[in-house]
KOLVOSE-520996 format. One record per residue (C-alpha): residue number from 1; residue in three letters; x, y, z. Coordinates in steps of 0.1 Angstrom, whole numbers, always signed. Example, Ala and Ser with C-alpha at 12.3 -4.5 7.8 and 13.67 -1.06 7.14 Angstrom:
<rs>
+-----+---------+-------+-------+-------+
| num | residuo |    px |    py |    pz |
+-----+---------+-------+-------+-------+
|   1 |     ALA |  +123 |   -45 |   +78 |
|   2 |     SER |  +137 |   -11 |   +71 |
+-----+---------+-------+-------+-------+
</rs>
This chain:
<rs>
+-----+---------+-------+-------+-------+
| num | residuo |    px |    py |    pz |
+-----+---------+-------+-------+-------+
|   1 |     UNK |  -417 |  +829 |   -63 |
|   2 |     UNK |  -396 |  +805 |   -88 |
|   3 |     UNK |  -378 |  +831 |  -116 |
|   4 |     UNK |  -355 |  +811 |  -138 |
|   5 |     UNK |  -317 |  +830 |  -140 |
|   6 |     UNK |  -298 |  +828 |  -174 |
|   7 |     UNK |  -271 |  +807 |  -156 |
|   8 |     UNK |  -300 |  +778 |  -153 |
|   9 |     UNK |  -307 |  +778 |  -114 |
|  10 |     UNK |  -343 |  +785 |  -109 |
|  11 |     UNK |  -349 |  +797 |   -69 |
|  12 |     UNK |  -377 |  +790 |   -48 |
|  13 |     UNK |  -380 |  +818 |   -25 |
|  14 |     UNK |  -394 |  +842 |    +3 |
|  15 |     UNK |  -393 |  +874 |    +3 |
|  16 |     UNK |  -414 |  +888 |   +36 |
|  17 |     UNK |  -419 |  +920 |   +59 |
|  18 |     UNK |  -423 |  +953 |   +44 |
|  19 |     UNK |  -409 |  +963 |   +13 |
|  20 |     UNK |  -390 |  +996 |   +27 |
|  21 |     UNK |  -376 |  +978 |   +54 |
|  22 |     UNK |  -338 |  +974 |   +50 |
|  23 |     UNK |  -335 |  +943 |   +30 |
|  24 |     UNK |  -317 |  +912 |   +47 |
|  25 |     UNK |  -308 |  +878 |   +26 |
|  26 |     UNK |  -305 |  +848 |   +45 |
|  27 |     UNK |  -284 |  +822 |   +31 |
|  28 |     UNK |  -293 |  +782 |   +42 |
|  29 |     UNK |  -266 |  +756 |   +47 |
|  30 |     UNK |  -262 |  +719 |   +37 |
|  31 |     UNK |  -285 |  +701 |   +32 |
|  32 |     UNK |  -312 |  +723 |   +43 |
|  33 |     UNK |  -334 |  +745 |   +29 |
|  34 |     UNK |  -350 |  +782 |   +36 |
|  35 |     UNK |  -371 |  +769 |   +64 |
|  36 |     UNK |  -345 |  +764 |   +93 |
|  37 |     UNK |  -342 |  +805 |   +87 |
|  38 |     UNK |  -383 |  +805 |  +103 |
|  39 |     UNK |  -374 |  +821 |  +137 |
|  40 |     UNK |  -355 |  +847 |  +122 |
|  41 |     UNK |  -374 |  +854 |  +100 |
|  42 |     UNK |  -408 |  +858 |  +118 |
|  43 |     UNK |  -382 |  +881 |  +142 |
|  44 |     UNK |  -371 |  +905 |  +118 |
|  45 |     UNK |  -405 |  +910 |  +100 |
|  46 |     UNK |  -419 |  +922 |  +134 |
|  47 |     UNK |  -392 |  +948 |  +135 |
|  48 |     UNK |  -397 |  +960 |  +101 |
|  49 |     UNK |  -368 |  +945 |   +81 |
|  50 |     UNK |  -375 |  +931 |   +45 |
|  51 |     UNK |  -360 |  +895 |   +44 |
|  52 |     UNK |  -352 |  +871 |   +16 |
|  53 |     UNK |  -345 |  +837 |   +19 |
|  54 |     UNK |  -342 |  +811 |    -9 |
|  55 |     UNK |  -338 |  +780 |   -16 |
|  56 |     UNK |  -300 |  +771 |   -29 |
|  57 |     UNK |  -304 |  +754 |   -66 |
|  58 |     UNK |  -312 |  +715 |   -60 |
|  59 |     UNK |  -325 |  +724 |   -24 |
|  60 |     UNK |  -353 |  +725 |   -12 |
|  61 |     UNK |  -379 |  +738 |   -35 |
|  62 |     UNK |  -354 |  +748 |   -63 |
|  63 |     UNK |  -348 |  +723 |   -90 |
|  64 |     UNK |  -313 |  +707 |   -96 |
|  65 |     UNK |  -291 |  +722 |  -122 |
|  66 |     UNK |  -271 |  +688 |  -123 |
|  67 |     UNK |  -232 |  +684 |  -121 |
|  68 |     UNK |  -209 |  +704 |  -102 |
|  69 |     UNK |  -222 |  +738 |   -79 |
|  70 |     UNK |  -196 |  +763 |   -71 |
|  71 |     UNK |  -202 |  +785 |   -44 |
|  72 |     UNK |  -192 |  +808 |   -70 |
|  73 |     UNK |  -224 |  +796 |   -90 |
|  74 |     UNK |  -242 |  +802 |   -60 |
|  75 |     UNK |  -237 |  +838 |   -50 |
|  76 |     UNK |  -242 |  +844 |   -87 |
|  77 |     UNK |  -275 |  +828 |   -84 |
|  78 |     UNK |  -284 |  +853 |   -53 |
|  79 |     UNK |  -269 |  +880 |   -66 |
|  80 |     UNK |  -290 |  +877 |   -95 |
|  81 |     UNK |  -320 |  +872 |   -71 |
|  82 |     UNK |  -312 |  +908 |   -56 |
|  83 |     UNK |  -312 |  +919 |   -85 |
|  84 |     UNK |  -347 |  +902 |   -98 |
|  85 |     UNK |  -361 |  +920 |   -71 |
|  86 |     UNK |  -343 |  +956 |   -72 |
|  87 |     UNK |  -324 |  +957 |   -42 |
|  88 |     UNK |  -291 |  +976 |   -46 |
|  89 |     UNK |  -275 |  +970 |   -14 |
|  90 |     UNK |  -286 |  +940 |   +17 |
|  91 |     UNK |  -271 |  +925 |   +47 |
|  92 |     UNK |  -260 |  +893 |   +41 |
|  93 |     UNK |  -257 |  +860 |   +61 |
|  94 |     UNK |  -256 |  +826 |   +58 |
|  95 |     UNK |  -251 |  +795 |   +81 |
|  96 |     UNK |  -222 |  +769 |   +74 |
|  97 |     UNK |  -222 |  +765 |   +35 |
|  98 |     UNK |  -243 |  +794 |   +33 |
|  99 |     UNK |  -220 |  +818 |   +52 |
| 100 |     UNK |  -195 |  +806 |   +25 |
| 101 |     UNK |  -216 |  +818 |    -1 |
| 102 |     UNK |  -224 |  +848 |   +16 |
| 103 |     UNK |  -183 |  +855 |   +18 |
| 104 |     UNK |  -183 |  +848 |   -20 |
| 105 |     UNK |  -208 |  +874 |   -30 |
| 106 |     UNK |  -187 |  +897 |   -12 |
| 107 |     UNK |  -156 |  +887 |   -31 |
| 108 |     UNK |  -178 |  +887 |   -59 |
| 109 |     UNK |  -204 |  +915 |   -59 |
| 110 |     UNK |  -190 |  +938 |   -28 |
| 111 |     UNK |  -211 |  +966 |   -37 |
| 112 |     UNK |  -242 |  +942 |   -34 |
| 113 |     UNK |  -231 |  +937 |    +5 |
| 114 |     UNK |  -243 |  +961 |   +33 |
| 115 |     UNK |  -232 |  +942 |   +60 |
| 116 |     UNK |  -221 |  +905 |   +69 |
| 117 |     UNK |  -238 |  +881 |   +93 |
| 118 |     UNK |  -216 |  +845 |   +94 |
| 119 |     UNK |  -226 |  +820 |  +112 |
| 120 |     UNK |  -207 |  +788 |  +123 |
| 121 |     UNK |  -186 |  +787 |   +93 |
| 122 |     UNK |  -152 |  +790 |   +81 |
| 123 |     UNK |  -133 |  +814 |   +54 |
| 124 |     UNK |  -103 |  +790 |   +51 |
| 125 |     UNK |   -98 |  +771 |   +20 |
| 126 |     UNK |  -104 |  +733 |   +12 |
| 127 |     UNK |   -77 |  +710 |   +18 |
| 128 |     UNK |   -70 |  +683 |    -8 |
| 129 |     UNK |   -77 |  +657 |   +17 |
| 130 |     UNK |  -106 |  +678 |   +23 |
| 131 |     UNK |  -114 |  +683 |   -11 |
| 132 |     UNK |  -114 |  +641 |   -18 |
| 133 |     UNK |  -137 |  +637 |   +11 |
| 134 |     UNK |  -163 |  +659 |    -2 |
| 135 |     UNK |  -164 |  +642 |   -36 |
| 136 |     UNK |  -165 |  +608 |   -23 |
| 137 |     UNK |  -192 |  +623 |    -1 |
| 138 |     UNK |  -210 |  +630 |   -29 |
| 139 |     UNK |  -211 |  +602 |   -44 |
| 140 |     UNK |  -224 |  +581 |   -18 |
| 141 |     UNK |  -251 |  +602 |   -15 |
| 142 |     UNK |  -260 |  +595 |   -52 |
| 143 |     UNK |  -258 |  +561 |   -39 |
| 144 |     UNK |  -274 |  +560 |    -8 |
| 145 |     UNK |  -298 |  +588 |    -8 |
| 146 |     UNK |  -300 |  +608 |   +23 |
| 147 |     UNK |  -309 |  +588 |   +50 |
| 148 |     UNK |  -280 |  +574 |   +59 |
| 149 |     UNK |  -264 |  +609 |   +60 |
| 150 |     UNK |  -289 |  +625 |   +79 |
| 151 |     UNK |  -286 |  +604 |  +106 |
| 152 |     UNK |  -252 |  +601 |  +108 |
| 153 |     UNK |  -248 |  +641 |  +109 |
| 154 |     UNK |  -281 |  +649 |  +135 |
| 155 |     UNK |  -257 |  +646 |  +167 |
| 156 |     UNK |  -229 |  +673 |  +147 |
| 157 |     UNK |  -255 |  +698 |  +137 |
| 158 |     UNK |  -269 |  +696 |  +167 |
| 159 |     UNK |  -250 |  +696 |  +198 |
| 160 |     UNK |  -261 |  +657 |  +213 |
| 161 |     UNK |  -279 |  +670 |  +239 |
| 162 |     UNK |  -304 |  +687 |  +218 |
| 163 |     UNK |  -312 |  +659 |  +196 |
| 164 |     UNK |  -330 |  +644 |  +226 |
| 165 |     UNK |  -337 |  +677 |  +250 |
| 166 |     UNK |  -356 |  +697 |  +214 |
| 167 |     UNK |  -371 |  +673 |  +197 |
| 168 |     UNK |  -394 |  +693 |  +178 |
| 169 |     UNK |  -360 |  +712 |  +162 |
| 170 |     UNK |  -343 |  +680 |  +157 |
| 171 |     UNK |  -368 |  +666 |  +137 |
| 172 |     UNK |  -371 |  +699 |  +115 |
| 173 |     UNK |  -334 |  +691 |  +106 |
| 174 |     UNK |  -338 |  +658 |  +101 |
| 175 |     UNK |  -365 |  +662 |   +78 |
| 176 |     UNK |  -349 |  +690 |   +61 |
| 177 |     UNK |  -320 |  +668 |   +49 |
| 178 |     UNK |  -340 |  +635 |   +41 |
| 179 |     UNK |  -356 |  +659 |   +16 |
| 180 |     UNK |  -328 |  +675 |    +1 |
| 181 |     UNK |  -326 |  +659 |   -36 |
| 182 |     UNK |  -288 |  +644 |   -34 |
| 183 |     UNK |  -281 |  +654 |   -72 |
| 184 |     UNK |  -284 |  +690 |   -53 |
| 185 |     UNK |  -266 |  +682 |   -24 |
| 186 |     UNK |  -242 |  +663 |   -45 |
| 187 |     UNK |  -234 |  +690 |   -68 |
| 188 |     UNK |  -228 |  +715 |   -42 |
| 189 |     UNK |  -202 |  +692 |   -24 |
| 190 |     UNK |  -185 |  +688 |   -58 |
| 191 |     UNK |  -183 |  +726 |   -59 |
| 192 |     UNK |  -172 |  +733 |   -23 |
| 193 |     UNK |  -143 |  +706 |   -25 |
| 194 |     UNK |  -125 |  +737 |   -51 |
| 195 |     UNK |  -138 |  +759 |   -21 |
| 196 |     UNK |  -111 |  +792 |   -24 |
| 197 |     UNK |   -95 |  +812 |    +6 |
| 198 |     UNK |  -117 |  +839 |   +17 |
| 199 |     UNK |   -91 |  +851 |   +42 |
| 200 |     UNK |   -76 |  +881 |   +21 |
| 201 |     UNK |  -110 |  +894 |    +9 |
| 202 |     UNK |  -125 |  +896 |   +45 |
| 203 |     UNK |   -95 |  +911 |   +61 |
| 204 |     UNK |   -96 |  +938 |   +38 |
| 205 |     UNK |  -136 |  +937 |   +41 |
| 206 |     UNK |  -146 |  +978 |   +56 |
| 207 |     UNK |  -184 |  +967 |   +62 |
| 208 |     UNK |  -198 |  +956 |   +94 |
| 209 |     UNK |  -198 |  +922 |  +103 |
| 210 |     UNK |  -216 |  +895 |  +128 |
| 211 |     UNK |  -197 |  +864 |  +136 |
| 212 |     UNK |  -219 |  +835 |  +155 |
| 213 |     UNK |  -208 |  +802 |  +167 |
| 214 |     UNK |  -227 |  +777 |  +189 |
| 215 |     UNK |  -206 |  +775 |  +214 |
| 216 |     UNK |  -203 |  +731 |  +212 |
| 217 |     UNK |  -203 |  +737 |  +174 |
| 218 |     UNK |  -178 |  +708 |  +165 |
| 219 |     UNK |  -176 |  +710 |  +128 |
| 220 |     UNK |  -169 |  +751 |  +132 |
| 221 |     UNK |  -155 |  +757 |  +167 |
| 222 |     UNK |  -153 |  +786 |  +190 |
| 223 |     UNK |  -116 |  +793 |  +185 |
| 224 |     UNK |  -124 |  +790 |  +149 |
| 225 |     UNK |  -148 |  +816 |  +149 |
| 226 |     UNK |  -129 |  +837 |  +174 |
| 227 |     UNK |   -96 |  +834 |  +146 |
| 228 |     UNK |  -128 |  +848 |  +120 |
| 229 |     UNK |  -133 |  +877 |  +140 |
| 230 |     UNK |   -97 |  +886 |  +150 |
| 231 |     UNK |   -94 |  +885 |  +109 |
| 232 |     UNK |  -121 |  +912 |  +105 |
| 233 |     UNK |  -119 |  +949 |  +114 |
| 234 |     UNK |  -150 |  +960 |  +118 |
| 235 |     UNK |  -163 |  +926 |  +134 |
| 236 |     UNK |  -179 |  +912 |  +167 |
| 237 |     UNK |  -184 |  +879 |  +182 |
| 238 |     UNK |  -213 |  +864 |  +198 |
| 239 |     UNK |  -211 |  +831 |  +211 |
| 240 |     UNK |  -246 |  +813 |  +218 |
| 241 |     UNK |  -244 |  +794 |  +250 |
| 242 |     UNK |  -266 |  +758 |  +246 |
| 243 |     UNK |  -261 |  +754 |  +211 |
| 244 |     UNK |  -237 |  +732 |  +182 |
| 245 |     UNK |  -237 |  +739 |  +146 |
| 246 |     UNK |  -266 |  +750 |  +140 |
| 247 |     UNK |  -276 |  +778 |  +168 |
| 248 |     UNK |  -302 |  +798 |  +148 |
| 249 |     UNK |  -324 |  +766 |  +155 |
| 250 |     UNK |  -312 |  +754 |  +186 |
| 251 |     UNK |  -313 |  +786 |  +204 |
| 252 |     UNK |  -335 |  +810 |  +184 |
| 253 |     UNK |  -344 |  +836 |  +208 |
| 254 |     UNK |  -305 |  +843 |  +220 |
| 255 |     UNK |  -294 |  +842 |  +180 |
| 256 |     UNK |  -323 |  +866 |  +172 |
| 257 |     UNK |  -312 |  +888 |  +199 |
| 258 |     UNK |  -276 |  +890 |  +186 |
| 259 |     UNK |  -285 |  +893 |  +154 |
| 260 |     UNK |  -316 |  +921 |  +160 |
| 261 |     UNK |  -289 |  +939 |  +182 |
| 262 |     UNK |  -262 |  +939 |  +154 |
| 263 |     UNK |  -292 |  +947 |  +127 |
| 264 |     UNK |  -300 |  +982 |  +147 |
| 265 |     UNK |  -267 |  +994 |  +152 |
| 266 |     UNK |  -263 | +1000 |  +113 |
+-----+---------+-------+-------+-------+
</rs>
């Protein structure tokens, strides 16, 4: 499905398993698209649980809305999506970027959240050094398009040894961001270089929450995730052994199991 939003974004997305089910949104990172979420999905359909995953606006599917994409923008877009399809209440989680959006719809639309699932990503906000590299980053991918990028990044999103030991997943993600359009990925860089502090919001957060990290994740590392959960009351950790940035693809049966086992204990 493709609805168009009054804020512009128009979302390519899936929405799969049975409609009672208890609704999860899956949120992609960057520059990927709703595809990398295909083992968990198939996972949670067979155990009854409704899940949506889109595409971001200007990823893959979903057309650019050109210029500058706060992740404010972003979990408006979603929010909106929930809404589309009349679902009051949904876990949500989101990789890297996405788990960044997924803290922003809580600190946006709380009473939209059931629980949290954030994966390898951080609730800190953007330094200004951090801040310029984004933006020059996005201009060179305006320049340069994505290849460049793409492999540059394979050996960070995936720990090094699984870029050559699964090649099957590592060509999945390189695919996935030589397709992303850069205007998209461009415009979302733009927006997370004003990324905001999520710190407050998800220390005084009451719902349940999953925090995952690869355990050689080197953009988000362990102690970074373990300081997420120490922030969180009602939190655990589970740290997937074999695995970098991106541990949903790299190691999709132990990530399922974490993530079915925190899914049934709601």
């Amino acid at each position: 499905m493709n609805p168009r939003f009054g804020n512009g974004a128009q979302l390519h997305f899936d929405d799969l398993g049975p409609r009672a089910g208890a609704p999860v949104l899956l949120i992609h990172g960057h520059p990927f698209n709703r595809t990398m979420w295909a083992p968990q999905t198939a996972a949670l359909t067979a155990s009854g649980y409704r899940v949506i995953a889109p595409d971001l606006r200007g990823y893959g599917e979903s057309p650019v809305v050109p210029g500058k994409a706060l992740l404010a923008d972003l979990a408006d877009d979603l929010a909106a999506l929930l809404g589309l399809l009349d679902i009051e209440q949904a876990v949500v989680g989101g990789v890297s970027m996405g788990g960044q959006i997924a803290m922003e719809m809580r600190l946006r639309h709380p009473c939209l959240v059931r629980a949290l699932v954030l994966s390898d990503t951080s609730p800190v906000p953007e330094t200004p050094e951090g801040a310029e590299f984004r933006r020059a980053a996005a201009e060179r991918l305006l320049a340069e398009r994505m290849g460049p990028y793409a492999e540059e990044v394979i050996d960070k999103m995936l720990a090094p040894y699984n870029v050559t030991g699964m090649p099957a997943a590592a060509a999945h993600v390189g695919a996935m961001m030589r397709a992303t359009d850069p205007r998209g990925a461009a415009a979302a860089l733009r927006g997370r270089a004003e990324r905001p502090d999520y710190r407050p919001v998800l220390a005084a957060a009451g719902e349940p929450c999953l925090v995952v990290v690869g355990a050689d994740d080197v953009y988000t590392p362990v102690a970074e995730a373990r300081a997420l959960h120490a922030l969180m009351p009602h939190s655990v950790l589970a740290v997937i052994e074999g695995a970098g940035h991106l541990p949903g693809v790299e190691q999709p049966e132990a990530f399922n199991r974490v993530l079915l086992e925190f899914l049934d204990g709601l």
